[in-house]
C-alpha positions as MATLAB code, in Angstrom:
seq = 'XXXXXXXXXXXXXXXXXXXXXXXXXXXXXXXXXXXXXXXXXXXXXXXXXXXXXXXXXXXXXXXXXXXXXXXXXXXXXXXXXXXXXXXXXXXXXXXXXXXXXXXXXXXXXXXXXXXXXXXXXXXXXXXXXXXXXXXXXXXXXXXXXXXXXXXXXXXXXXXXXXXXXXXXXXXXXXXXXXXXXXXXXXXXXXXXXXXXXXXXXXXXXXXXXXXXXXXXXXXXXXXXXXXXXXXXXXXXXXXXXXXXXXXXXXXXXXXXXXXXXXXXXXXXXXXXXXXXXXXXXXXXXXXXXXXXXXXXXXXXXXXXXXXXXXXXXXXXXXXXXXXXXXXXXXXXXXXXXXXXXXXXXXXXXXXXXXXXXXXXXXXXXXXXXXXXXXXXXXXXXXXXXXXXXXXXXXXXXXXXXXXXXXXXXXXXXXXXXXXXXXXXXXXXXXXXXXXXXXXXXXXXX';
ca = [
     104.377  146.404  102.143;
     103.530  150.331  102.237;
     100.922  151.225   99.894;
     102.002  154.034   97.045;
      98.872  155.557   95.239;
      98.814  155.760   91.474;
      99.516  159.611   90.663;
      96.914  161.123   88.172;
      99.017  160.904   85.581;
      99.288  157.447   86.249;
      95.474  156.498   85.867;
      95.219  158.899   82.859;
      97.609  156.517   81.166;
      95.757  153.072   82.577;
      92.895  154.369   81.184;
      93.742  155.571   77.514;
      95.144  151.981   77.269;
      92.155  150.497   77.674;
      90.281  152.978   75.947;
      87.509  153.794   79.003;
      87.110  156.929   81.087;
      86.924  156.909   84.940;
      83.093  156.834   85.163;
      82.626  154.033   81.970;
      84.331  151.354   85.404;
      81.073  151.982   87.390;
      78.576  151.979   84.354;
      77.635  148.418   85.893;
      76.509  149.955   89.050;
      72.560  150.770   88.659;
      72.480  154.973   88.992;
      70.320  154.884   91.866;
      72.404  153.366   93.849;
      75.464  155.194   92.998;
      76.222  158.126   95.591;
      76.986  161.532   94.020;
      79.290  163.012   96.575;
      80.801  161.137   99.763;
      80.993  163.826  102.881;
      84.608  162.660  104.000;
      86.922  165.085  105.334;
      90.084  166.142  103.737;
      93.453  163.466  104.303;
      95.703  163.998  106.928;
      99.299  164.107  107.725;
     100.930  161.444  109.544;
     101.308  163.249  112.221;
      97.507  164.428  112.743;
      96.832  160.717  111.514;
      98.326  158.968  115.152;
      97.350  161.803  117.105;
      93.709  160.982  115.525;
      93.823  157.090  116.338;
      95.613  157.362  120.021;
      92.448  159.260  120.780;
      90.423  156.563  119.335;
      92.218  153.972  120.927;
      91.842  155.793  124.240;
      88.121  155.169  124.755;
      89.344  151.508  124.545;
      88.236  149.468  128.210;
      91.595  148.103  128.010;
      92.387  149.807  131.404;
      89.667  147.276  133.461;
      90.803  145.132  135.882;
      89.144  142.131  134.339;
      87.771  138.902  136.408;
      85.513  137.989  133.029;
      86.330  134.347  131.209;
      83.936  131.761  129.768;
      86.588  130.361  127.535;
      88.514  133.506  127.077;
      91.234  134.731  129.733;
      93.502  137.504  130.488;
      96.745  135.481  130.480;
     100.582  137.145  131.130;
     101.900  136.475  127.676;
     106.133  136.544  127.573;
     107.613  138.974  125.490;
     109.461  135.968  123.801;
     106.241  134.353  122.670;
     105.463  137.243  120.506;
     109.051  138.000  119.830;
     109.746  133.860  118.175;
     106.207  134.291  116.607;
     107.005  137.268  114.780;
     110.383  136.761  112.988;
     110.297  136.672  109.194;
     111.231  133.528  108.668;
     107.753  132.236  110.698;
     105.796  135.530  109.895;
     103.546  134.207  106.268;
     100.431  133.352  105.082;
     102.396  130.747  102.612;
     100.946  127.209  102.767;
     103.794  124.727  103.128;
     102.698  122.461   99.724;
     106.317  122.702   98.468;
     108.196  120.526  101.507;
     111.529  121.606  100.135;
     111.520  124.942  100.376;
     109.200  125.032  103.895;
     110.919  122.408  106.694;
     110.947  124.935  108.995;
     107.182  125.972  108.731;
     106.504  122.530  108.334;
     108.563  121.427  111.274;
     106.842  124.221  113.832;
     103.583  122.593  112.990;
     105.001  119.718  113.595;
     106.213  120.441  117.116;
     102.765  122.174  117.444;
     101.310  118.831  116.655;
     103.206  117.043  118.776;
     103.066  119.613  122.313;
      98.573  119.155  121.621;
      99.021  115.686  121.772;
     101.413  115.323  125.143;
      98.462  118.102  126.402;
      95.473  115.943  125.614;
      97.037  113.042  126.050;
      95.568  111.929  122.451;
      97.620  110.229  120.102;
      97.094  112.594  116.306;
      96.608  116.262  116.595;
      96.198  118.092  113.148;
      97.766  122.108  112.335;
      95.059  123.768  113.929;
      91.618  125.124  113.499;
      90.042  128.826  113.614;
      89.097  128.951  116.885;
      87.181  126.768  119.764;
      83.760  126.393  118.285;
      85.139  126.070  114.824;
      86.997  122.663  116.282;
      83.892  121.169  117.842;
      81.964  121.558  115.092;
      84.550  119.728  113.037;
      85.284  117.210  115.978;
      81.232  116.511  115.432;
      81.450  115.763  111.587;
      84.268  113.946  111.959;
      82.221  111.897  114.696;
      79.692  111.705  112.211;
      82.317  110.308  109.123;
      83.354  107.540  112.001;
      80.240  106.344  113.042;
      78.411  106.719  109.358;
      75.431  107.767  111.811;
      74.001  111.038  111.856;
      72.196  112.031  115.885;
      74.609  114.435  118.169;
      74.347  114.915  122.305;
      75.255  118.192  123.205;
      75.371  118.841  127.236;
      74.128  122.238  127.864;
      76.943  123.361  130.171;
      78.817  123.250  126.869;
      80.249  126.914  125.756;
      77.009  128.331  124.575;
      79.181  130.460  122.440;
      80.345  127.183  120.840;
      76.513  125.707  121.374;
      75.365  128.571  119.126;
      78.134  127.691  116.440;
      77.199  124.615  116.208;
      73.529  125.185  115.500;
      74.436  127.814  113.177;
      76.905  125.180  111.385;
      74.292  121.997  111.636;
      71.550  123.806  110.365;
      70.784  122.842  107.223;
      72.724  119.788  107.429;
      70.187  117.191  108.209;
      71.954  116.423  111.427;
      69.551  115.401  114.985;
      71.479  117.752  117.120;
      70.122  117.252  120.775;
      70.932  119.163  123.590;
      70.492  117.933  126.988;
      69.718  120.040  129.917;
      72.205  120.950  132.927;
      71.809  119.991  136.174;
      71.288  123.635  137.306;
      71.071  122.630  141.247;
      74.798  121.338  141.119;
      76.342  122.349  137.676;
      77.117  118.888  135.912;
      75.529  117.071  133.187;
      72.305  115.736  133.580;
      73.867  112.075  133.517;
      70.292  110.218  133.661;
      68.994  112.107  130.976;
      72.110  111.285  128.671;
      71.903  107.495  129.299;
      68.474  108.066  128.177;
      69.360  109.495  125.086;
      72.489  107.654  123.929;
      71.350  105.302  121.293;
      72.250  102.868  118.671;
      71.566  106.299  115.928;
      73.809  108.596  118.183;
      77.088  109.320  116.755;
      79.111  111.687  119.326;
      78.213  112.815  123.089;
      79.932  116.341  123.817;
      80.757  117.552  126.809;
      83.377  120.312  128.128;
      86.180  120.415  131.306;
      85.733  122.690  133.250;
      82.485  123.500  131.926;
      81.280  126.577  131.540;
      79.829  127.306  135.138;
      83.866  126.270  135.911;
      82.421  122.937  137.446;
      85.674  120.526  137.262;
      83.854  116.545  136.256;
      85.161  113.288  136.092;
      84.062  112.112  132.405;
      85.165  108.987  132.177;
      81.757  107.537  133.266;
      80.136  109.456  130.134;
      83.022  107.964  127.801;
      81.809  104.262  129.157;
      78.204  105.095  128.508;
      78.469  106.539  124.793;
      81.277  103.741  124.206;
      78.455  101.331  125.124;
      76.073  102.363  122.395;
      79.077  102.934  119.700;
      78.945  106.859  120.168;
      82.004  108.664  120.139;
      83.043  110.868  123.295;
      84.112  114.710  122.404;
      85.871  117.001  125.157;
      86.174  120.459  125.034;
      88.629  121.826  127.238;
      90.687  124.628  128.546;
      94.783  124.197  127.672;
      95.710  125.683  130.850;
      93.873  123.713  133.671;
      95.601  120.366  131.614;
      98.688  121.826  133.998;
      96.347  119.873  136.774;
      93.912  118.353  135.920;
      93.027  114.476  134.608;
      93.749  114.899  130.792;
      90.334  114.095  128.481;
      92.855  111.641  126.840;
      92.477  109.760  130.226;
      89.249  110.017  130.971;
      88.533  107.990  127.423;
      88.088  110.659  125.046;
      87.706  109.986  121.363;
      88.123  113.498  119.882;
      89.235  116.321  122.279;
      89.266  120.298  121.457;
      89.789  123.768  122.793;
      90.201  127.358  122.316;
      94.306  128.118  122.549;
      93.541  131.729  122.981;
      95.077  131.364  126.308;
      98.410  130.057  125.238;
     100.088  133.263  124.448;
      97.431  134.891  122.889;
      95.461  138.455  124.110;
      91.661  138.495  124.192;
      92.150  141.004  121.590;
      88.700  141.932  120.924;
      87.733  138.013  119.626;
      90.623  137.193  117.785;
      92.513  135.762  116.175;
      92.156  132.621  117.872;
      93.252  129.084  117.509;
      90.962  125.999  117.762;
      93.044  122.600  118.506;
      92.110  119.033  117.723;
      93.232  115.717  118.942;
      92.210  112.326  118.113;
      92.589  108.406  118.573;
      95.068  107.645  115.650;
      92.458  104.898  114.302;
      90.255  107.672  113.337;
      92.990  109.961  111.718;
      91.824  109.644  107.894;
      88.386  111.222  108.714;
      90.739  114.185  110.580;
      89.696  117.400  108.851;
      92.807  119.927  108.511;
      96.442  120.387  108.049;
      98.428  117.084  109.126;
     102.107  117.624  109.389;
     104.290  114.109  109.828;
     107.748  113.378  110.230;
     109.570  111.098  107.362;
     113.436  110.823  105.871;
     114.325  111.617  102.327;
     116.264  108.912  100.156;
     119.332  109.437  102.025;
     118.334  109.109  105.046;
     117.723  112.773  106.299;
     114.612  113.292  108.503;
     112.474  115.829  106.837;
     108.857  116.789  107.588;
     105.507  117.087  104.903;
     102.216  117.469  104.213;
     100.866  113.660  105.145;
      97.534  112.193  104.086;
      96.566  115.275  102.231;
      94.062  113.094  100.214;
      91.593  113.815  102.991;
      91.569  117.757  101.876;
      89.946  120.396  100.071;
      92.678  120.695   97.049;
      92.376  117.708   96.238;
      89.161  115.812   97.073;
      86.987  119.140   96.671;
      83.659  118.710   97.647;
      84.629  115.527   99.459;
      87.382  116.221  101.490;
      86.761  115.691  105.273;
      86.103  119.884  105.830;
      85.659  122.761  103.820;
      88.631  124.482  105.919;
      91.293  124.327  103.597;
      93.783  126.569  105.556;
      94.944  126.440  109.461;
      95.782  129.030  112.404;
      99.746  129.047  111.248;
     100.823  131.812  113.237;
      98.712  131.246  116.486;
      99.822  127.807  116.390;
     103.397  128.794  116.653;
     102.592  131.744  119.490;
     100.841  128.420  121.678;
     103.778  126.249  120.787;
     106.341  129.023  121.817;
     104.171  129.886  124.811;
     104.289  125.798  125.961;
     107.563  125.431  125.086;
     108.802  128.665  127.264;
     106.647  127.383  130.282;
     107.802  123.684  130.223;
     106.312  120.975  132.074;
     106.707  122.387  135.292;
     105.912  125.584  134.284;
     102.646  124.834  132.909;
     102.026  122.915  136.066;
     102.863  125.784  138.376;
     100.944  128.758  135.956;
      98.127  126.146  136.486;
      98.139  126.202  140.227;
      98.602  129.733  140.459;
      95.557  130.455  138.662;
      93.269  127.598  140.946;
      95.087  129.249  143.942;
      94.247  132.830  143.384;
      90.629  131.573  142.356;
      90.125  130.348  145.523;
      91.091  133.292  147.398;
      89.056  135.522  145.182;
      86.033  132.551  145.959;
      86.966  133.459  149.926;
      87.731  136.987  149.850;
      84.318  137.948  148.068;
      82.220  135.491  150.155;
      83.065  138.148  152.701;
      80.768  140.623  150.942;
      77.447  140.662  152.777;
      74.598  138.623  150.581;
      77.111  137.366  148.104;
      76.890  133.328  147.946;
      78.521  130.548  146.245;
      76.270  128.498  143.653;
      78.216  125.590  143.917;
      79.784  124.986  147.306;
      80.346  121.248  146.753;
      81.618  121.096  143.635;
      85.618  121.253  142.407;
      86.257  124.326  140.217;
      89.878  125.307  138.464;
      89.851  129.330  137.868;
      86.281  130.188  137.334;
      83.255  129.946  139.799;
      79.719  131.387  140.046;
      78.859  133.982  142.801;
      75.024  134.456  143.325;
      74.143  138.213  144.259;
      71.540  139.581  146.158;
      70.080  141.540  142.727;
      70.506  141.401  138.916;
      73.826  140.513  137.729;
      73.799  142.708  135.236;
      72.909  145.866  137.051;
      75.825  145.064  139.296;
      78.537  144.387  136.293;
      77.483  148.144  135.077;
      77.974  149.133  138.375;
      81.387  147.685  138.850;
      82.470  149.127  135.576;
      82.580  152.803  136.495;
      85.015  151.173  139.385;
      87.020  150.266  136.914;
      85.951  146.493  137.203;
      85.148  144.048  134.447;
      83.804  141.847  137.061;
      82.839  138.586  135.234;
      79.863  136.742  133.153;
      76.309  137.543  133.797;
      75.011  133.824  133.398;
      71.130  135.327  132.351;
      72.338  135.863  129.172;
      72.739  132.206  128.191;
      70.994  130.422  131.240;
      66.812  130.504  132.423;
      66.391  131.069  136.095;
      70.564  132.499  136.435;
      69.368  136.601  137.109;
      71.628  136.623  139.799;
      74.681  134.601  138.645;
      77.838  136.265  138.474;
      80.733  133.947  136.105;
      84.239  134.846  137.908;
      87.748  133.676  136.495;
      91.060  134.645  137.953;
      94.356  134.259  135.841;
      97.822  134.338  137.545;
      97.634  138.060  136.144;
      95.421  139.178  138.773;
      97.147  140.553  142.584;
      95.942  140.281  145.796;
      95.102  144.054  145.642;
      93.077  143.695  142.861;
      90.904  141.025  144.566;
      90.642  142.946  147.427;
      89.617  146.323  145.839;
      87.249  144.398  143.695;
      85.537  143.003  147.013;
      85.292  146.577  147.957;
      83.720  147.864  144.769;
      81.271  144.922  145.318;
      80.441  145.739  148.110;
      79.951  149.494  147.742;
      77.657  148.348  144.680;
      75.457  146.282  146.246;
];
């Protein structure tokens, strides 16, 4: 809605109403801290207004050719993703409570519901979290609400974007959060060390496919070992590689969640994002969230509400399963409209695309003399680790003034990783580009 100021005349009249003058609203406000005079320039026109932000927006890096992921990735997005997600009727912040009036909102959350579970391969998906380490952390207390016990496992080749959430979150929460060292000579979970540590006191053992060093691992031995001691198994996992790859659903899962950013979302400068959730059905009451189901009024109709809403905030307050008491609406829609579009196939095909380029990115730039592979032997989807023959970091700054935002410098998360370069390739990225960035790397070295 356009904003209209109130005219002088208009505030003159507010305030003989109420019987105050303009300066008696900020008598509150202790006088030292109140600023005499604010050195802003005069307003502009509309005209000097956009000519003011394009040149903002122009110092923007959006014109890098960018090879960077760890959980977030330069996808194509469809014009028809944004162009379904952005019709009025989808297009509000309005909470569905009132079923009668909201079947279709309630409906595309539904669907949304629905596409997370054929994805994961889980049975109960709820409306959606903020983002990817918002849903682990949740995935953990609702491991926690299961298992009434109160130690978590975190494998360090977890996110450690997500790791740091989930410190932040767990802090003060009287929660044994343990996290277990990587494997640095071959990128996996340290599995000895995590049979080790599972116990009768551990509630939830979390782990992430592909992980972040891009590793691809079979985690269906990990689901049998934390099944063993009555631990729950959590999966974090990228959307996209689900096009190919063994489903956490399969691999024996209890809980599994991702970032959606890449379903028809931009990076966009960290968000907004969506965090999905999936779950065994058994453990659906202790689901935090929005949980849309499908039912059929008195005559018969199918219709769609707001089920088991006993579990939330407006109504069980402090003891509803999560203090979230809202969900990612409109991303949800953009990833359902973005799966949807694809299809089956064409999730399946956008998959191998991105593993195929990845590997001839992985071959082109092993070309470039000194440049290694960390992990030779291991299975990767669109992201791998290049070792360099100096600093990462001094090479990504490098690479930027090519016009390159190469990838991850691993040092800034990872001990004894100087040299480790994180790559991902999307199906956005050309055969030029690869090449050209080989070149740049090269000439930067």
């Amino acid at each position: 809605m356009p904003f209209i100021a109130n005219t002088d005349e208009q505030r003159r009249q507010m305030l003989a109403e109420i019987g105050l003058t303009a300066d008696d609203l900020f008598a509150p406000i202790p006088s030292e801290l109140r600023c005499d005079e604010l050195n802003l320039p005069s307003g502009m026109s509309e005209q000097k207004t956009r000519e003011h932000m394009a040149k903002l927006s122009g110092r923007n890096a959006s014109h890098l050719v960018s090879f960077l992921g760890g959980g977030f990735y330069d996808h194509f997005i469809p014009a028809a993703v944004e162009a379904i997600a952005s019709r009025s009727e989808f297009y509000t912040a309005y909470t569905p409570y009132q079923p009668e009036i909201s079947q279709g909102t309630l409906q595309a959350i539904y669907e949304y519901q629905s596409a997370v579970c054929r994805l994961t391969d889980m049975e109960v998906a709820n409306a959606s979290l903020y983002d990817g380490g918002t849903a682990i952390y949740e995935a953990i207390m609702m491991a926690l609400r299961v298992t009434g016990r109160q130690r978590v496992i975190v494998d360090e080749s977890v996110n450690p974007i997500y790791r740091k959430m989930i410190r932040s979150y767990t802090r003060n929460l009287g929660i044994e959060l343990l996290e277990t060292p990587v494997r640095l000579a071959v990128g996996k979970p340290d599995r000895e060390r995590i049979a080790a540590e599972l116990d009768e006191r551990t509630a939830a053992l979390v782990v992430q496919n592909p992980n972040f060093f891009g590793v691809i691992d079979d985690v269906s031995d990990l689901a049998a070992a934390a099944h063993a001691r009555g631990a729950l198994l959590l999966v974090s996992c990228y959307p996209v590689s689900l096009g190919l790859l063994k489903t956490p659903g399969a691999m024996g899962a209890d809980i599994v969640t991702g970032e959606g950013q890449s379903l028809g979302m931009g990076v966009s400068f960290g968000g907004p994002y969506l965090g999905f959730m999936a779950a065994r059905m058994e453990h659906v009451r202790k689901m935090p969230g929005r949980l849309v189901g499908r039912t059929a009024d008195h005559q018969g109709r199918q219709g769609f509400v707001l089920t088991l809403q006993a579990r939330e905030q407006h109504i069980r307050r402090e003891k509803a399963t999560s203090n979230i008491c809202t969900n990612e609406g409109l991303c949800a829609l953009t990833a359902l409209a973005h799966l949807c579009l694809l299809g089956k196939e064409g999730l399946r095909e956008l998959a191998q695309c991105c593993a195929d380029k990845a590997y001839y990115a992985q071959q082109r730039l092993l070309f470039v003399p000194g440049v290694t592979l960390r992990y030779p032997k291991q299975w990767y989807f669109n992201e791998f680790i290049l070792e360099l023959p100096e600093r990462a970091e001094a090479v990504i700054r490098r690479l930027l003034e090519r016009g390159f935002a190469a990838g991850f410098p691993l040092s800034r998360y990872y001990e004894g990783m100087d040299r480790s370069l994180l790559v991902a390739v999307t199906e956005k990225r050309t055969k030029e580009e690869i090449d050209l960035l080989a070149h740049a790397l090269e000439a930067s070295l």
